[in-house]
C-alpha positions as CSV (number, residue, x, y, z in Angstrom):
1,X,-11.2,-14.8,4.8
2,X,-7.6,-15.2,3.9
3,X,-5.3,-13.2,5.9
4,X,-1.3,-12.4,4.4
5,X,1.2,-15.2,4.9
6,X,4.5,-14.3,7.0
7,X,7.1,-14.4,4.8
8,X,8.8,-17.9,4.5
9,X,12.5,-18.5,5.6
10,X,13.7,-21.4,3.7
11,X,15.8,-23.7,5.4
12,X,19.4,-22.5,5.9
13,X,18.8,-19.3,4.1
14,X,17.7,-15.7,5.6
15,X,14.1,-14.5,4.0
16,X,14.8,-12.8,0.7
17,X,12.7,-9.7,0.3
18,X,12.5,-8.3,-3.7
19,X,12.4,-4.7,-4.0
20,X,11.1,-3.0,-7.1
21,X,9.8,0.1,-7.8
22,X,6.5,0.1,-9.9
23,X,5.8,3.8,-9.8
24,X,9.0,6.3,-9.3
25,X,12.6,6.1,-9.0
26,X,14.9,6.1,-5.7
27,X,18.7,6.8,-5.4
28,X,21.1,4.3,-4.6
29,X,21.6,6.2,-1.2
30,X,17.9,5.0,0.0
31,X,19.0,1.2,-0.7
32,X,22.6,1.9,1.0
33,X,20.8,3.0,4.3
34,X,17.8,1.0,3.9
35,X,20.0,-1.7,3.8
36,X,22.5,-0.8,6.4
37,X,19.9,-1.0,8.9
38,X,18.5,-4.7,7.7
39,X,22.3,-5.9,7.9
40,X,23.0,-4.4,11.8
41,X,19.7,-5.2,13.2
42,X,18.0,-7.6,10.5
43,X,20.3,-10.4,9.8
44,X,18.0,-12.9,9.0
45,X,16.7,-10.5,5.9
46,X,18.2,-10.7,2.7
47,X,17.6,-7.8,0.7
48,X,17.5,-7.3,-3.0
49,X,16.8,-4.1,-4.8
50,X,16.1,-4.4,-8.4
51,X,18.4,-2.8,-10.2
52,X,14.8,-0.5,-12.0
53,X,14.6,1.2,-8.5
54,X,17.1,3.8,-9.4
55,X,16.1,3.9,-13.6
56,X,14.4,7.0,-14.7
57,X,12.3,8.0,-17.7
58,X,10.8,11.5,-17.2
59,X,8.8,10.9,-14.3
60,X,8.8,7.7,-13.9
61,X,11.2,4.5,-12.6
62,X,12.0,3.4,-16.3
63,X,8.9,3.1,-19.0
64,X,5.7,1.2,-18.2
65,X,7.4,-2.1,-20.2
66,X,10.4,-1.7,-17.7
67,X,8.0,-1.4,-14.4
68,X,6.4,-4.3,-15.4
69,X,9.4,-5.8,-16.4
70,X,10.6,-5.9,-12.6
71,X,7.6,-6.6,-10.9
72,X,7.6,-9.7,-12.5
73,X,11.1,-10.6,-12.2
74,X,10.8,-10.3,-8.5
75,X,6.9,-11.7,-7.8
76,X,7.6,-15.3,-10.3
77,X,11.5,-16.0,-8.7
78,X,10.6,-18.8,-6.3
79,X,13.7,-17.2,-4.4
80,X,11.5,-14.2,-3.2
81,X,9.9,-14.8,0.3
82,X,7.9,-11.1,-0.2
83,X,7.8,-8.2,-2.5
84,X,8.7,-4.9,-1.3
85,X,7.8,-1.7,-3.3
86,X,10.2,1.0,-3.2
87,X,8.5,4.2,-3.4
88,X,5.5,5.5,-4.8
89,X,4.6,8.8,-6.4
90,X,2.5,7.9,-9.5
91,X,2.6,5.2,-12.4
92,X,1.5,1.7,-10.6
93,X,-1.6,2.4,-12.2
94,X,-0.3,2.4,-15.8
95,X,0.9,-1.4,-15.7
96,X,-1.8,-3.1,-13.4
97,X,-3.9,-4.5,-15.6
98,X,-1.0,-6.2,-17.5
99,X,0.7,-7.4,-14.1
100,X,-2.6,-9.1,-13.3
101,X,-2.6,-10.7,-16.7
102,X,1.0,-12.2,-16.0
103,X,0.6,-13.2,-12.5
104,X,-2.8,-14.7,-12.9
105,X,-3.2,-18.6,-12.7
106,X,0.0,-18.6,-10.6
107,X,0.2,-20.1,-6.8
108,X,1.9,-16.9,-5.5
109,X,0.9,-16.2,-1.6
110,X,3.8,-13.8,-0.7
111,X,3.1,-10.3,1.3
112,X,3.4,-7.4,-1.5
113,X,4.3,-4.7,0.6
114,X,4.0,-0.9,0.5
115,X,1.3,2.2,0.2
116,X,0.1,5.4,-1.4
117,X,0.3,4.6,-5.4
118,X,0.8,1.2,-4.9
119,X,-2.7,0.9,-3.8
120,X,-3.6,0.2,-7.3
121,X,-1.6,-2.8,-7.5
122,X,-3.0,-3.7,-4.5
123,X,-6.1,-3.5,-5.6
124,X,-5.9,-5.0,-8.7
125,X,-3.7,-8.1,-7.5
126,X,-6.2,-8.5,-4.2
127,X,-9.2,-8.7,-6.5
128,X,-7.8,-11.6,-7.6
129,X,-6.3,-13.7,-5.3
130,X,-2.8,-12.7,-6.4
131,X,-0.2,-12.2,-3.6
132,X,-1.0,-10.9,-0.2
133,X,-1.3,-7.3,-0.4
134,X,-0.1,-5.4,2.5
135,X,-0.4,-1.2,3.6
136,X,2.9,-0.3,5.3
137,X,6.5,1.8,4.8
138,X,8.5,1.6,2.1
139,X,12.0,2.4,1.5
140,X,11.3,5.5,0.4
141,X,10.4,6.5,4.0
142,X,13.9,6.5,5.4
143,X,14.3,9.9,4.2
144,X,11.0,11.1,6.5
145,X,11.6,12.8,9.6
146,X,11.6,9.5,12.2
147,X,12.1,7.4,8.7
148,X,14.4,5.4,10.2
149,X,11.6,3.7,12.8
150,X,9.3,3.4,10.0
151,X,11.9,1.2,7.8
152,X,12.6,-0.4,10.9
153,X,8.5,-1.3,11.4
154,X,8.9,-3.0,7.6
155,X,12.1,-4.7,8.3
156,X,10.8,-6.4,11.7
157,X,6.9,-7.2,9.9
158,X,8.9,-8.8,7.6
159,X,11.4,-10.5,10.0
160,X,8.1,-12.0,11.9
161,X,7.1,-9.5,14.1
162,X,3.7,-7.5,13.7
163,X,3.9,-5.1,16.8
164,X,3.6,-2.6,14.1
165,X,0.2,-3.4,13.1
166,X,-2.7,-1.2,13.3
167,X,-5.0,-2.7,15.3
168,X,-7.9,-0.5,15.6
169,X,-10.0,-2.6,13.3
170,X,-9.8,-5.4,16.1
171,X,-9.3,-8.5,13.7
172,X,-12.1,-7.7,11.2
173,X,-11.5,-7.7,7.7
174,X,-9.5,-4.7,6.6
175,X,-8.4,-2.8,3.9
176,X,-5.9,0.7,3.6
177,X,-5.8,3.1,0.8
178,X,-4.2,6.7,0.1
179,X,-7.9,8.5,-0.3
180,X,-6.8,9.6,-3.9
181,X,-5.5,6.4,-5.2
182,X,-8.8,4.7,-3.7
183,X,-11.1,7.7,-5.5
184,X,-9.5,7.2,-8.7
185,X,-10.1,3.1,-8.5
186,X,-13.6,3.1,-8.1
187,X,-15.2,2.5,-10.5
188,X,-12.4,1.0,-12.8
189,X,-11.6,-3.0,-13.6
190,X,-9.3,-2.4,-10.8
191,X,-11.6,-2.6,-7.8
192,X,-12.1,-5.4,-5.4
193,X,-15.3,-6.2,-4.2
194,X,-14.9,-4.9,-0.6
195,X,-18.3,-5.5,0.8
196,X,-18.1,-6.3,4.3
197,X,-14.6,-4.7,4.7
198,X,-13.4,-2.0,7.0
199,X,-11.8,0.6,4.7
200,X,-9.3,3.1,6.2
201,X,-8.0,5.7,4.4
202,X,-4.9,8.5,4.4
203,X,-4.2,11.4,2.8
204,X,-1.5,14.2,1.8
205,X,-1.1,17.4,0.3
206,X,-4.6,18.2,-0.7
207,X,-6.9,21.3,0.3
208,X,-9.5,20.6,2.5
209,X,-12.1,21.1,-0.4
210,X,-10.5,18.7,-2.7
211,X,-10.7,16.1,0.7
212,X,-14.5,16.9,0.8
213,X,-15.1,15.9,-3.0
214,X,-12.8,13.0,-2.5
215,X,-15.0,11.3,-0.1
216,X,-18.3,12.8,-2.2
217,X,-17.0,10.6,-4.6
218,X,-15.7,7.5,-2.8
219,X,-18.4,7.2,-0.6
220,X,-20.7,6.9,-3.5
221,X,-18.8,3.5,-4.8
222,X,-18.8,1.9,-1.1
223,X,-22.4,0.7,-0.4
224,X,-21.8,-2.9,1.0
225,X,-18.6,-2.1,3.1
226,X,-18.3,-2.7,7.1
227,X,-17.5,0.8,7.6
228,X,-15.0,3.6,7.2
229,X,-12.1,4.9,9.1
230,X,-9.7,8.2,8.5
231,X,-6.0,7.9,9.6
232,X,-3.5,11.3,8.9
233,X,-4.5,13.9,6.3
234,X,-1.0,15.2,6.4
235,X,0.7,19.0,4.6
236,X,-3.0,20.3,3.9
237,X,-2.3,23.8,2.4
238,X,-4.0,27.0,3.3
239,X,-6.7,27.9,1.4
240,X,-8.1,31.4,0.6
241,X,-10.8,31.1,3.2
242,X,-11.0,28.7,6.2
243,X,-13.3,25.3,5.0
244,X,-14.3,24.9,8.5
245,X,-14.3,21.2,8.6
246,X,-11.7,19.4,9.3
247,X,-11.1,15.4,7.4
248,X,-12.6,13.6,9.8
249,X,-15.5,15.7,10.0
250,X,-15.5,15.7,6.4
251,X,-15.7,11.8,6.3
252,X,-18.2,11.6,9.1
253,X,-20.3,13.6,7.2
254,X,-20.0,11.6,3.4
255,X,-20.5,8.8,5.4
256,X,-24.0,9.8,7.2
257,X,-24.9,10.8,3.5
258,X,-24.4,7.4,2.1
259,X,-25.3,4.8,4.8
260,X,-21.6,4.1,5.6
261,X,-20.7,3.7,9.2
262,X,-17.8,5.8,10.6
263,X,-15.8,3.7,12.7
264,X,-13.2,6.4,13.8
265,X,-9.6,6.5,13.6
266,X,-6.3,4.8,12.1
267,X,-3.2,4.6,13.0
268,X,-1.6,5.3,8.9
269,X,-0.4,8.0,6.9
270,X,2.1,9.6,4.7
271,X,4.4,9.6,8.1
272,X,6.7,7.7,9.5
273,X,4.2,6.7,11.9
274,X,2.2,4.7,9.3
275,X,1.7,1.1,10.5
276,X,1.3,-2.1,8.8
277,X,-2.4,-3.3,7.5
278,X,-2.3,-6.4,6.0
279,X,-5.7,-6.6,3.7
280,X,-8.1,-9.2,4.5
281,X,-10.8,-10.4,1.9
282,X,-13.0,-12.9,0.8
283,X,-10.9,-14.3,-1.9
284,X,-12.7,-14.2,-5.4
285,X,-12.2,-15.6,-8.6
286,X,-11.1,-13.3,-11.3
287,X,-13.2,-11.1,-13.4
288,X,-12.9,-9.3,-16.9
């Protein structure tokens, strides 16, 4: 199994963290207090936000060439120590296949850091071998309720520290994915081979129905894995009649149906309480 590598501080110089933003934009007053806090309490951290984070066409941070553009620029300088995605939203999808094109072949080990959307560069780049994906905040998260401890979780995982962690899966290998992002995956070139993995899964924003034909679906694409576990299904909105199962009961149930065994609980979600999982895989050689 290979397991992410801390990020490296090179010899009379602080750990340079490379912040781009694959999917949507943030303003330049994220960066400011993102960055205030690194300089007070983080002083070993150097951190350098792209100058795509704040670019904007339509939805997205800058067009898919753009995206791609900076992901690159901060993944192949032999400056950066880790790669730190800014925000999510949606679009990391629309230039993973290409970022795996440009980045495969390279000896790249750095932590690629972040959640929700992102999960599909994760995926893509874990299945194979490129970079050392990692589930946790982003800088994005500062503007969360409690934001400020979440930032501060990244900042010291990245710093050396990994007291923000989950731990529930106990050392086994482990994987964490935003239940949409990981729905729409399966099935794609995207997908890593996760047999034998733990998966844990979030969610936010959907109904209660819509969680139900998420896990119908993923559930179906998981034969093989170690098990599943829910974290926080966060802002579920009312429908017009109670469901009467709640997400965990929902996955407990999928998972009976499919031969998956539920494993429980997480400690991640769309919250400012969402710790750090660093995935752990069998490492695999690429595949059209």
């Amino acid at each position: 199994m290979v397991t992410p590598d801390v990020p490296r501080a090179r010899a009379g110089n602080m750990t340079r963290i490379a912040i781009c933003a694959p999917a949507t934009p943030i303003d330049r007053a994220v960066a400011a207090a993102v960055n205030a806090i690194a300089s007070a309490e983080f002083p070993g951290l150097e951190l350098a936000f792209h100058e795509q984070c704040f670019a904007q066409n339509g939805h997205f941070a800058g067009h898919d060439a753009e995206r791609l553009a900076a992901l690159l620029d901060c993944a192949s300088d032999a400056a950066t120590d880790a790669v730190w995605f800014a925000k999510g939203g949606y679009g990391s999808n629309r230039i993973a296949s290409d970022a795996v094109e440009r980045l495969k072949g390279r000896d790249l080990a750095i932590p690629i850091f972040g959640y929700s959307d992102c999960g599909y560069l994760h995926a893509a780049l874990a299945r194979h071998g490129i970079g050392r994906a990692v589930h946790g905040p982003m800088p994005v998260d500062i503007r969360r309720d409690g934001g400020t401890e979440a930032v501060r979780r990244a900042l010291d995982w990245f710093a050396g520290g990994r007291s923000g962690e989950d731990r529930s899966a106990d050392g086994a290998p482990a994987v964490a994915f935003n239940l949409t992002t990981l729905a729409m995956l399966c099935g794609t070139p995207l997908m890593p081979d996760l047999n034998g993995v733990q998966i844990m899964v979030e969610e936010v924003g959907e109904h209660l129905y819509a969680i139900d034909r998420l896990f119908f679906h993923v559930t179906a694409h998981l034969q093989g894995v170690a098990g599943l576990r829910v974290g926080r299904f966060g802002a579920i909105p009312e429908n017009d009649r109670p469901f009467g199962l709640q997400p965990a009961d929902i996955a407990r149930h999928w998972c009976e149906r499919s031969g998956i065994p539920f494993l429980g609980r997480a400690d991640i979600g769309h919250d400012a309480g969402n710790k750090i999982v660093p995935f752990t895989l069998a490492a695999l050689p690429a595949r059209s």
